[in-house]
N, C-alpha and C positions, 0 to 999 in steps of 0.2 A: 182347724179345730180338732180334727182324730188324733193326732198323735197328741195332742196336749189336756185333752180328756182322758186319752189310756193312761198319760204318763202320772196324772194324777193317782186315779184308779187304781197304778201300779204301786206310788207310793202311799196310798192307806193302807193298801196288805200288806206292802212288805214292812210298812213302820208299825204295823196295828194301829192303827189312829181308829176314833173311834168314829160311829158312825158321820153325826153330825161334820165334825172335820172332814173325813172322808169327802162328803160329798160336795162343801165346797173347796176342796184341791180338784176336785173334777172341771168344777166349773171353771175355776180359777187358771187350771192349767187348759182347757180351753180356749179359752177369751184371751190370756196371758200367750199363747202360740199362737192364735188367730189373729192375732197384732200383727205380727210379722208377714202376715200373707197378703198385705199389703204391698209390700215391696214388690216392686216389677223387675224383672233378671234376665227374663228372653234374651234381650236387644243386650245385655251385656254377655250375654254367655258368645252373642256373635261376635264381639271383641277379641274371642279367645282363638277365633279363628283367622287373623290375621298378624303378623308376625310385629309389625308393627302399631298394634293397639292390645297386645297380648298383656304387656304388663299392665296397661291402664283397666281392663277386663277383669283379669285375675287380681287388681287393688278394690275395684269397684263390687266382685262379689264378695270378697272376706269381709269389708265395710257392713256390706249388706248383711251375711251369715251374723259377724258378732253381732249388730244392731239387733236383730230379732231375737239371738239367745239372749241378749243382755236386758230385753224387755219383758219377753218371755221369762226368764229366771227371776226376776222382780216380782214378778204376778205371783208364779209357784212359790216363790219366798214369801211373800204376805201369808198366800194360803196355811203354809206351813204354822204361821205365825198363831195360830188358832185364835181361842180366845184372850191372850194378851194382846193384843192390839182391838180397841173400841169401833166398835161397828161403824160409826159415826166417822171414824176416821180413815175407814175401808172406804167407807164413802166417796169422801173428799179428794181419798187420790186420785181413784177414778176421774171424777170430776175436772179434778186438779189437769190430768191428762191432754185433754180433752183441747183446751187452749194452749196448753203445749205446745199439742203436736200441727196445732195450726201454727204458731211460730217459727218451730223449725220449717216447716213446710215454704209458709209463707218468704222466711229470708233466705233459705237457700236453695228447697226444691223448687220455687217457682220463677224463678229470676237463673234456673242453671247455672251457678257459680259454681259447684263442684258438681258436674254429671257424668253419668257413668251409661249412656244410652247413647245411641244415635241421632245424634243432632241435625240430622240432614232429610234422612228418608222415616217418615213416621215417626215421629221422637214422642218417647212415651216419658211421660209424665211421673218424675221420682216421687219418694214421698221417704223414704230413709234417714232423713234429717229431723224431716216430723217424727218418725217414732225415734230418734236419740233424744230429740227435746221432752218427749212424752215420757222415755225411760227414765231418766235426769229429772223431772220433777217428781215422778213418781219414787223414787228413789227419795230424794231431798224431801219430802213431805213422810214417809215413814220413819226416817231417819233423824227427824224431828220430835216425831210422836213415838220414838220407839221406848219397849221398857227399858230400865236403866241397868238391870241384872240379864248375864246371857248373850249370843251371839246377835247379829243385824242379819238373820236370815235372808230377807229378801237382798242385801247386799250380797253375799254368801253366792245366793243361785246367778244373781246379778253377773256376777264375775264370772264364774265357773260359764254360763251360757254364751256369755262374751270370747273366749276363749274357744270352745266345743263349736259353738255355729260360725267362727272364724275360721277356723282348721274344716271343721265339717263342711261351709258351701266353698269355700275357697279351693280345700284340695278335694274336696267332691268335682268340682267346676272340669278339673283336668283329666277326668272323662271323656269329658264333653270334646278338649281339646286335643287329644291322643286318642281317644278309642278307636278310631277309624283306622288308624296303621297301628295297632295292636294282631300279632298274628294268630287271632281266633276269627272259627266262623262267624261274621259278623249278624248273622242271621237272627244267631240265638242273642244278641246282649243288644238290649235300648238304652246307651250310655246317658239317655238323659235320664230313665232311674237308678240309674246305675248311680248317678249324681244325689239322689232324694236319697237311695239308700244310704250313702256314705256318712251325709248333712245327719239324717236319723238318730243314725247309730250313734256319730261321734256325739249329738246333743243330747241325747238322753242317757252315753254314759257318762258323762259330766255330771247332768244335775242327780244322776244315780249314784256316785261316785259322791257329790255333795249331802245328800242325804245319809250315808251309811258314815261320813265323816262328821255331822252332826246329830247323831240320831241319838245319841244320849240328852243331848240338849233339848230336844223336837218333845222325847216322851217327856221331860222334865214339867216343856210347856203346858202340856196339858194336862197335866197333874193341877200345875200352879192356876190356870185358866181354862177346863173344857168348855164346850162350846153347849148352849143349850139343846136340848132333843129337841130333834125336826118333829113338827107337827105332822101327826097323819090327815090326809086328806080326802075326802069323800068323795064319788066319781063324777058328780056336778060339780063341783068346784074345780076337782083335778082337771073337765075340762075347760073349763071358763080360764083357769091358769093354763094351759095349753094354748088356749086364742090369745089371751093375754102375752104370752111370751111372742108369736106369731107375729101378732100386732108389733109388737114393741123392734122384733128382727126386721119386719120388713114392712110393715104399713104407714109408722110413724116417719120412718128416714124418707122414703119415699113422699108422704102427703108432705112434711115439711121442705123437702128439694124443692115439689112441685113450685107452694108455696112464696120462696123464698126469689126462682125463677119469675112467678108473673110479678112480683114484684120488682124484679132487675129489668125486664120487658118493660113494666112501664115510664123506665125514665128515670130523673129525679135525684138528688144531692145520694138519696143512700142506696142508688142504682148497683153499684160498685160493690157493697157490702154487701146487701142481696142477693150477687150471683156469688160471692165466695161462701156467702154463706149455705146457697144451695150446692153446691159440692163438695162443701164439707160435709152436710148432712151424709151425704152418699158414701162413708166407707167405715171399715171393722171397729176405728176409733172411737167414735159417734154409738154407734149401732152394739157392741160389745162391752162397751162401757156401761148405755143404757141398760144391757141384760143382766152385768154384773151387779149394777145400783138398784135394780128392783130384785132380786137374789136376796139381796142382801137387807132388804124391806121388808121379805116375805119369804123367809126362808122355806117355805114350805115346797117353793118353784126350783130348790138348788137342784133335784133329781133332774126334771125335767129339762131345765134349760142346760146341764149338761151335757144330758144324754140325746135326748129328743131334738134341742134343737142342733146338735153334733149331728143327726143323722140327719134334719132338713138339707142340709148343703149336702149329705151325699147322694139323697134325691132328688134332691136336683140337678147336682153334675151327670145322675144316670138319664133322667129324660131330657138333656142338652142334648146330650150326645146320642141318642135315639135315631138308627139312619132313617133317610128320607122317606121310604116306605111305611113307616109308623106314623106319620104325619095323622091319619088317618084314627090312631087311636087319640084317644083324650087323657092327655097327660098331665092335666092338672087333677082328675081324675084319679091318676095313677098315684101320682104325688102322693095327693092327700090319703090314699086307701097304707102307702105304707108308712106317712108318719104319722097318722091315727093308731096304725096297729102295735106300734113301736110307743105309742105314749100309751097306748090301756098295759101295755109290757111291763113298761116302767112304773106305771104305777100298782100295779101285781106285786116285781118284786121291791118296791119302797114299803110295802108292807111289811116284810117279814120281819124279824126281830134281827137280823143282820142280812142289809141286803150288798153288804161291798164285795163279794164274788160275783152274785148274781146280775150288778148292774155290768160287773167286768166281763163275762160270759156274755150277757147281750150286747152291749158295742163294738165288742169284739167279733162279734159272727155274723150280727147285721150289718156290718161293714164288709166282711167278707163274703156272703153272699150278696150283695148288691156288686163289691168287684167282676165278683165272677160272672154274673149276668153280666155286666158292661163289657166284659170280656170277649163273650161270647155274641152277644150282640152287636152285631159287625156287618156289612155290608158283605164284603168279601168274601166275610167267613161262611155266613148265611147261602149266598149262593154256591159258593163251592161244596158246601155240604148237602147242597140239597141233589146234588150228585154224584159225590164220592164219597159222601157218610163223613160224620160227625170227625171223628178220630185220621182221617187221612186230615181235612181241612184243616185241624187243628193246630197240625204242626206246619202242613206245607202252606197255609196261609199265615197264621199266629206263632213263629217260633217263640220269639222275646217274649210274646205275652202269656206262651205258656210256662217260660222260666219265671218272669216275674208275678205271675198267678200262683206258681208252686213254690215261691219267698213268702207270698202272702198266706197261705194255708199252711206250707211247715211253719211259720211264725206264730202263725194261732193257735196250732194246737202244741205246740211245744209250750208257748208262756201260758196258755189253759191249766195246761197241767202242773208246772210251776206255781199258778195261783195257787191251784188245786189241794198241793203238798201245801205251802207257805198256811194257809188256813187250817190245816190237820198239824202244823207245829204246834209245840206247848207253849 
């Protein structure tokens, strides 16, 4: 969900969209990349290491790369789409999705007819066909409803993402498969970001590329259709829509898995539908959808559930990974202390009379400082530093992670700055 909240964020500044739009392309470009994180790639990226599953590896991620930009560019396309396209029918695609991506799922990732994983030792469970079924209807239902003047945006990003996340995980991938006899020190480069970085870069200059190719058209839209001003909201409410979003991320998918499980347990003609039905509940499609459909009910949540719950999943991937000696603190604790602090944030700068830098500045830094701590919080690194000082450990435990820590802070403060100027233009 990071990179398709910033990438949102990046194109309200740089299109000036106004606020309202702004902030749902945040969300949009969120949920719309948080699709694709579905896709499981390990177990194929280990195809690339043998000579004879090499080509099968390297078909199976480009498949995957396009799939996600071409679902991911769907979603930023709608967003784009502003107020010409009916709320109601934002809706419904979603919706629409949703069965979809059970479809694909069900006839081709579940029965293994085309797979791209290890079928022998631990075979992880695709889901790639699901989200091309889910792109494909979502596509097909705005393409339906779309205005009859002007471009098919969400087609537009469609394609473009299709192309950038094919090129980008596919020849990202080959990293993964030459790095190791590339003649640098190995010490300093972790080809598997080396891989995310590549994927990144080439999908976001696509759908950046796609934007600055239609952006005559993008401002026209919202001339023709703006989107109504986001409601300001009071800090009882802002929190009850805080729990509200929470619930709906994690409590809902969860009590209905539960659910749907003791009903597969007990038996019974629709035994069968109940356990598929409890592991659908369980992934981004289900779960992201539902974020996007109550967004879209209650606009008043677009801030928060872009931003806020964007940073949920980074606090949570920082107290996963908390080494074993932290056990001891209380990490739900922890959790909850920084995405409480991070929604009274947001809801600070959703005040202002423009807050599209300001929400840009915060996910941008709260993201980088939670890296950096994960960074540094290390098992290793911890004891070696605890006696040879900070700065020796850093490098002779963390080489990679201090190259890839210093991608992440020159990136920050370099597009900071960038925002920065882009809002002082006329």
């Amino acid at each position: 969900m990071i990179p398709g909240a910033m990438m949102g964020l990046c194109l309200g500044l740089l299109l000036d969209r106004p606020v309202p739009e702004t902030a749902l392309l945040a969300l949009f470009g969120a949920v719309g990349v948080g699709f694709g994180g579905e896709v499981t790639y390990g177990q194929t990226i280990g195809l690339l290491k043998h000579p004879e599953t090499f080509a099968w590896g390297l078909l199976g991620l480009t498949l995957k790369g396009a799939v996600w930009g071409l679902l991911g560019g769907a979603v930023l396309g709608a967003g784009l789409e502003g107020g010409r396209i009916a709320r109601r029918d934002h809706i419904l695609a979603f919706l629409l999705a949703m069965p979809a991506f059970y479809i694909g799922w069900r006839l081709i990732n579940l029965p293994q007819m085309v797979y791209f994983s290890d079928p022998v030792n631990e075979p992880r469970e695709e889901s790639w066909a699901g989200l091309l079924a889910s792109a494909l209807a979502f596509l097909a239902w705005y393409y339906a409803r779309r205005p009859k003047e002007g471009p098919f945006l969400p087609g537009r990003f469609a394609l473009w993402g299709l192309a950038g996340g094919g090129f980008g995980f596919g020849g990202g991938a080959l990293w993964m498969a030459y790095g190791d006899a590339l003649p640098v020190p190995q010490q300093w480069f972790g080809w598997w970001k080396m891989m995310e970085f590549t994927f990144g870069a080439l999908l976001g200059a696509v759908w950046g590329w796609c934007a600055w190719r239609n952006r005559a058209h993008i401002a026209r839209h919202g001339d023709e259709a703006p989107l109504p001003a986001l409601p300001r909201v009071a800090l009882l409410r802002g929190i009850f829509f805080v729990i509200l979003v929470l619930l709906i991320v994690y409590a809902t998918p969860g009590l209905l898995a539960e659910a749907f499980s003791a009903a597969a347990q007990g038996g019974g003609p629709w035994a069968g539908a109940a356990h598929t039905a409890a592991r659908m509940t369980d992934n981004f499609v289900v779960i992201g959808g539902l974020l996007a459909v109550t967004c879209l009910c209650a606009p008043a949540l677009l801030w928060q559930a872009a931003v806020t719950v964007t940073f949920c999943h980074v606090m949570i991937d920082l107290v996963d990974d908390l080494p074993d000696y932290f056990e001891a603190m209380p990490k739900t604790a922890l959790f909850l202390a920084g995405v409480w602090a991070v929604a009274l944030a947001v809801r600070g700068v959703a005040r202002r009379e423009d807050p599209r830098l300001g929400m840009f500045y915060l996910l941008t830094w709260v993201c980088v400082e939670v890296a950096t701590a994960k960074t540094f919080l290390h098992g290793e690194f911890l004891e070696e530093a605890a006696v040879h000082g900070w700065l020796h450990a850093a490098f002779a435990v963390l080489p990679d992670g201090m190259v890839v820590l210093g991608i992440f802070l020159g990136s920050a403060v370099l597009s900071s700055r960038l925002a920065a100027r882009t809002m002082r233009l006329p």
